[in-house]
C-alpha positions as MATLAB code, in Angstrom:
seq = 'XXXXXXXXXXXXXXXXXXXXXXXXXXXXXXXXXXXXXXXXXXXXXXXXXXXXXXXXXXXXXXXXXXXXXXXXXXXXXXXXXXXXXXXXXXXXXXXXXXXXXXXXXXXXXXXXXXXXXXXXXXXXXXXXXXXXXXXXXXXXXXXXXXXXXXXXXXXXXXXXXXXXXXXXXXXXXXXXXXXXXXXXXXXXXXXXXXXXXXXXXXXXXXXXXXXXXXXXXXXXXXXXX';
ca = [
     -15.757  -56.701  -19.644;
     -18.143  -53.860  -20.066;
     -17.045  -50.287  -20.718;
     -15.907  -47.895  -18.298;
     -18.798  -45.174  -17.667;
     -18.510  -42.320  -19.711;
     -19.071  -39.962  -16.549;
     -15.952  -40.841  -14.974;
     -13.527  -40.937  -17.995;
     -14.276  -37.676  -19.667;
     -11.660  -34.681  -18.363;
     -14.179  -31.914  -16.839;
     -13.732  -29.174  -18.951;
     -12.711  -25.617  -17.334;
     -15.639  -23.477  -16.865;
     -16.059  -20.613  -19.454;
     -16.201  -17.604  -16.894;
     -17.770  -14.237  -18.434;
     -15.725  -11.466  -19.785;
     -15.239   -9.252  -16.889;
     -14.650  -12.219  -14.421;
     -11.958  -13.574  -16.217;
     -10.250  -10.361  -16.603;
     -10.059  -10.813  -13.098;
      -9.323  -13.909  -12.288;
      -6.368  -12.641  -14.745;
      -5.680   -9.611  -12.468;
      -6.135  -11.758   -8.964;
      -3.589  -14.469  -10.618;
      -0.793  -10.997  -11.463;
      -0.937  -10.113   -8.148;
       0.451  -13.901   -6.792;
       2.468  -14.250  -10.159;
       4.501  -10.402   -9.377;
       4.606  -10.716   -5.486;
       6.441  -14.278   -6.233;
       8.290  -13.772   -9.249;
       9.311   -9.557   -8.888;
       8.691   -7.286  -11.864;
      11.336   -9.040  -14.385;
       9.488  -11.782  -15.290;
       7.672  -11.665  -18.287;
       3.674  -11.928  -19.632;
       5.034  -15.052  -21.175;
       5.696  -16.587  -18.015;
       2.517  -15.067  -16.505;
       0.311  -16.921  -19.684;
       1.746  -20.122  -18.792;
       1.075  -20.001  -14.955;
      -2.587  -19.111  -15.731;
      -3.003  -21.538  -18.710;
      -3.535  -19.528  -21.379;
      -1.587  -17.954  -24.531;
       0.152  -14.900  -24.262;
      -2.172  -13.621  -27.286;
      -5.454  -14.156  -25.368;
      -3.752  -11.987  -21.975;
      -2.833   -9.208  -24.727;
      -6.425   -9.064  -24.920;
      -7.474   -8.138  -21.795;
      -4.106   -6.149  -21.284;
      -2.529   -4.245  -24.195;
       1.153   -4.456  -22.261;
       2.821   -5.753  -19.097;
       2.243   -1.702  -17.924;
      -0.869   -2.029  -18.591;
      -1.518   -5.113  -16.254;
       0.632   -3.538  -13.516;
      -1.391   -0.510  -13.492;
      -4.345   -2.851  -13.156;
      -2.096   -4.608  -10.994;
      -1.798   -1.523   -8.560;
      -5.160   -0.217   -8.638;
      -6.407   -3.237   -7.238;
      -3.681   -4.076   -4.182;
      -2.977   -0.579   -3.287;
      -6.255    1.555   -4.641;
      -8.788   -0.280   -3.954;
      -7.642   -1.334   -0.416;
      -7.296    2.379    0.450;
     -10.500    2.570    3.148;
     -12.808    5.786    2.552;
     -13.180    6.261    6.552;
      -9.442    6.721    6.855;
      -9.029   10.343    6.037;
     -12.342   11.496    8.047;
     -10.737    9.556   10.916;
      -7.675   11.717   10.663;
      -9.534   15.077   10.246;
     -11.642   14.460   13.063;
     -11.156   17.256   15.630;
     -13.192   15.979   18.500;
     -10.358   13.451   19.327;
      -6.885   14.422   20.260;
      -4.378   13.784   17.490;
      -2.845   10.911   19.181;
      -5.543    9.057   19.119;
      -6.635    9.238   15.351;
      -3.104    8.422   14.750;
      -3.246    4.980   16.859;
      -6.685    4.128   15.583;
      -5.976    4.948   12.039;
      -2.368    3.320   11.930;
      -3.326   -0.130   13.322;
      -6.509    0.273   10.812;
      -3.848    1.057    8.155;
      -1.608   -1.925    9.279;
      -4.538   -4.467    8.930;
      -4.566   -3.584    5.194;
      -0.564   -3.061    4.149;
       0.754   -5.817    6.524;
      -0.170   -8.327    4.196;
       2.980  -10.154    2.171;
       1.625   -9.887   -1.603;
       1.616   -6.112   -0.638;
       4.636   -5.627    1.029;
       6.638   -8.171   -1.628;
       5.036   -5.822   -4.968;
       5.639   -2.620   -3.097;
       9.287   -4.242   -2.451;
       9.840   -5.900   -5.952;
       8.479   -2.612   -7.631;
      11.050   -0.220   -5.812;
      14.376   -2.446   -6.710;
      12.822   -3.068  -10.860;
      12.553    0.572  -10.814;
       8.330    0.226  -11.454;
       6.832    3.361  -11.101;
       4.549    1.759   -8.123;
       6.262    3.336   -5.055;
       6.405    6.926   -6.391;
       2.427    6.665   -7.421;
       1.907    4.767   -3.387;
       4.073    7.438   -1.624;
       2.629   10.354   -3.328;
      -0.737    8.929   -2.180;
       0.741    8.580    1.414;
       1.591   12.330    1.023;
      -1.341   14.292    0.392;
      -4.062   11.565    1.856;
      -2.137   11.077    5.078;
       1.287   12.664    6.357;
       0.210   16.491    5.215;
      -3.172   16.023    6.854;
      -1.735   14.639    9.934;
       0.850   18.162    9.896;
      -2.243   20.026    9.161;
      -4.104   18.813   11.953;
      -0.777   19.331   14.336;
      -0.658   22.551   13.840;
      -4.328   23.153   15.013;
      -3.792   20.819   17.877;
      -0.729   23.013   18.996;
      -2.232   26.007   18.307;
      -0.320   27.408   15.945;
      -0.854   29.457   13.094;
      -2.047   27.646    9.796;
       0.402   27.756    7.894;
       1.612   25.784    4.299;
       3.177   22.456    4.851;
       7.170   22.075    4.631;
       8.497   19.845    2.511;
      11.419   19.210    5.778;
       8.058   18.324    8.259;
       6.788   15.660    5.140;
       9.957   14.404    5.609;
      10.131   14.384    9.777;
       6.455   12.613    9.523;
       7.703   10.191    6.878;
      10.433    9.003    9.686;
       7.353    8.005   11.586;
       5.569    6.531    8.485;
       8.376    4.445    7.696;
       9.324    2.802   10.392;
       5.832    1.894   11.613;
       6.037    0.361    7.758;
       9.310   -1.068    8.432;
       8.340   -3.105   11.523;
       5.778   -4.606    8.965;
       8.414   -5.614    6.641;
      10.701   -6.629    9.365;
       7.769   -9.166   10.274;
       6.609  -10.198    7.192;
       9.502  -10.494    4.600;
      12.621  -10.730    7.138;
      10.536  -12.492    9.806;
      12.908  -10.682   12.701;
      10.264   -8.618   14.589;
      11.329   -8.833   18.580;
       8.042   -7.421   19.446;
       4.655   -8.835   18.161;
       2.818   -6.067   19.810;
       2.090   -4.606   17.234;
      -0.276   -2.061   18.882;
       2.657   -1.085   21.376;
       5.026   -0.077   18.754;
       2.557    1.959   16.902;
       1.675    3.751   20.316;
       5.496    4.171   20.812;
       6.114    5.592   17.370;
       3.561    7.738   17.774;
       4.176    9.307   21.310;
       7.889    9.741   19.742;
       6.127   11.898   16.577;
       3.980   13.703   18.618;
       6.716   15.050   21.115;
       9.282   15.328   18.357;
       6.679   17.259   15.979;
       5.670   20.226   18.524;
       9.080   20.723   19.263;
       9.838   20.754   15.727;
       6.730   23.517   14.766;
       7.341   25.479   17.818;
      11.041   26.069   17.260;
      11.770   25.968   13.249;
       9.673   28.431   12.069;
       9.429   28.687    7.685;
      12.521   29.814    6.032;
      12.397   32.410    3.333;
      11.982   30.467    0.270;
      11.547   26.984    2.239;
       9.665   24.578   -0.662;
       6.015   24.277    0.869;
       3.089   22.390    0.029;
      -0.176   24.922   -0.342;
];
């Protein structure tokens, strides 16, 4: 009987992938490992899903913070689109419009499960994910958008209130909310999505000059310069 050939009985060995590229691979492999698993599962667990010793990850990453910083730069960071704030500045268009085209921009990027599930997971383990995210949300979008209201509406330019941050975040939210409805609960009634941005934000816009117009700053009222 002659002998097997050696090209099909030898295991193919893993391909040795550069430095940077397997740091990674090691980040891109976090991101499925937390959105499944949540925040309490440990690097151990994470080694043995990618194949490797825990030692070798404690290379790349000194801690499990450190990974979930790397973690969040590279779901919630580096998906955050350059053209987004522009968009919302620009004058030439009326307000409601740069709200409709920049929320169903905004929607392609969050309404994705690995980043609703780590945004999700991170909240409940008490990872310091959401504060980071929603102080983003803050100063890059809803005090713009109150910023650019006020000019719309012609009113005077005043410092943002912390109580109109929280009457935009009502819009915020539950445009994000219909996202999680959709993709974690799977219990959306509409899959227009377009429609219930439009909605959401004909509701803010009404709701918002009433609000300016009639509840002018309180001595002492926190406000964001």
């Amino acid at each position: 009987m002659s002998k097997p050939d050696a090209t099909q009985t030898e295991t193919p060995k893993r391909k040795r992938l550069p430095s940077s590229e397997r740091r990674q691979d090691f980040i891109n492999k976090a991101i499925e490992f937390f959105a499944e698993e949540g925040f309490e599962s440990s690097t151990r667990g994470l080694a043995k899903k990618l194949g490797v010793t825990q030692p070798l990850l404690y290379r790349y990453f000194p801690s499990k913070d450190d990974l979930i910083s790397e973690v969040y730069d590279a779901v919630y960071v580096n998906r955050w689109l350059p053209e987004w704030e522009p968009l919302l500045r620009d004058r030439a268009r009326p307000l409601s419009e740069r709200l409709n085209t920049f929320y169903n921009l905004y929607t392609d990027v969050i309404f994705n499960r690995e980043w609703m599930r780590i945004y999700l997971f991170s909240g409940l383990k008490g990872v310091d994910i959401n504060r980071r995210y929603m102080q983003l949300v803050r100063q890059r979008i809803l005090e713009p958008i109150l910023i650019e209201a006020r000019t719309e509406f012609g009113l005077p330019d005043e410092p943002t209130r912390d109580c109109e941050v929280e009457f935009a975040w009502v819009m915020h939210g539950g445009i994000f909310y219909y996202g999680v409805r959709d993709l974690i609960y799977d219990s959306v009634i509409s899959n227009d999505k377009e429609r219930v941005i439009s909605d959401a934000i004909v509701a803010f816009m009404a709701g918002l000059e009433i609000k300016l117009r009639r509840d002018p700053p309180s001595k002492g009222e926190p406000q964001t310069v």
